[in-house]
Steps between C-alpha positions, in 0.01 A plus 500: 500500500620820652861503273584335155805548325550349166816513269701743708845618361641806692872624406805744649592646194598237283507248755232235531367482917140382458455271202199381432343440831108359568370489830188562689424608839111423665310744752592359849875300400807514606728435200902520524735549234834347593829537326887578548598855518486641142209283393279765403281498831494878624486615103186294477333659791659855365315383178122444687523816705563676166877645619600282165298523178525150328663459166169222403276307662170588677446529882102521591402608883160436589372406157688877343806506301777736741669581185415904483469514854706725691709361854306727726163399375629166476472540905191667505391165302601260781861437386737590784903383505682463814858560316837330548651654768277680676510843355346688773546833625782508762448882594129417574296375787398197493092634478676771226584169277205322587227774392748577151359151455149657408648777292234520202214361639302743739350293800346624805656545817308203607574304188906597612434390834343167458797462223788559781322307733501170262864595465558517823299225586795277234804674641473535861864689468417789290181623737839512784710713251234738303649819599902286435655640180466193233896532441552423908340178463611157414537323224220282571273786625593711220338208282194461699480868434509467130248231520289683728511835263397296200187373690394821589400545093284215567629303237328178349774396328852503732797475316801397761884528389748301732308572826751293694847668371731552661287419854552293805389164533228596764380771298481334171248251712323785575458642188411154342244465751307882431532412139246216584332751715441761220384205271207380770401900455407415113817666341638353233880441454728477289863419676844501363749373735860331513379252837339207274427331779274746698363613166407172388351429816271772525391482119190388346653497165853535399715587173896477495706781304783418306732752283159677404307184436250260723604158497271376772193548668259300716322581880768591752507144648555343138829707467618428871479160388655533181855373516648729173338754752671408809815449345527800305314772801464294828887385525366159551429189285186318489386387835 
């Protein structure tokens, strides 16, 4: 088991937004975390990539508690986040934002180049725009860019917040379909995303968020199915 978290409560003050929360995550899955907007999804991933410090609870990353471990070692770990949207650097190149992706780890130029070349290799479009400033690009490039810089820590564990947002239709099949890329390259991931549907259907395992609380989980396919599911995050009753 590459993740564990057991008895999570994380809070804003005096309000309650993680309460209680148990979930693991195995080397080589895709697992989604689903839920309406104010669920507690991106504070949960804040929580793993050690932005948030957790009120209780215990989260354990490749057998070692993360508790006194800092967010930028938490990346020189394996734990990389992809954050909600986007946050890259608009005054940069596109290669500028891509190599800021390796910033604390010290790889060889030929370590860097076989890392851009991967990336490349997953996003056709950003090997066409490296020398583009990052704020001249599109939404949906801009995202493949934040993706793309988060690889290039060489993460083991890939935490994903709303990838699709705010995207096109044809891009959100794109970036569904690099997520299952990335996974056949043995990273891990961890996805939070508002599209149930393409979330579900990529998942191995799946857990849905409610007001700070899970109140389902099963594989990806068992929550597709699940008509409190479909009713509730799919806009559609049982089929």
């Amino acid at each position: 088991m590459l993740l564990k978290v057991k008895d999570l409560n994380v809070s804003y003050g005096k309000i309650k937004a993680i309460k209680g929360i148990s979930l693991e995550v195995n080397a080589g899955e895709v697992v989604t975390l689903i839920g309406a907007n104010g669920a507690g999804k991106t504070t949960f991933l804040k929580t793993i990539s050690g932005i948030l410090s957790p009120v209780s609870g215990e989260i354990t990353y490749d057998g070692k508690p993360l508790e006194s471990i800092k967010p930028f070692q938490r990346v020189n770990e394996g734990i990389c986040q992809a954050p909600e949207g986007r946050g890259i650097f608009p005054g940069m190149t596109v290669l500028e934002n891509l190599e800021m992706g390796k910033f604390g780890r010290t790889p060889s130029k030929q370590e860097t180049h076989e890392d851009l070349e991967k990336i490349f290799g997953l996003f056709p479009r950003l090997k066409e725009r490296v020398s583009q400033m990052g704020g001249t690009l599109s939404g949906g490039e801009q995202q493949m860019l934040a993706i793309g810089r988060a690889l290039m820590s060489r993460p083991r564990l890939l935490l994903l917040d709303e990838p699709s947002m705010g995207l096109a239709p044809k891009f959100i099949a794109q970036i569904f379909e690099i997520i299952g890329e990335i996974k056949k390259q043995g990273v891990t991931i961890l996805l939070v995303e508002q599209n149930a549907a393409k979330a579900l259907a990529i998942a191995d395992r799946a857990y849905v968020l409610a007001t700070g609380n899970i109140t389902t989980e099963g594989t990806g396919k068992q929550l597709l199915n699940d008509p409190a599911v479909r009713a509730a995050y799919l806009g559609t009753g049982a089929h």
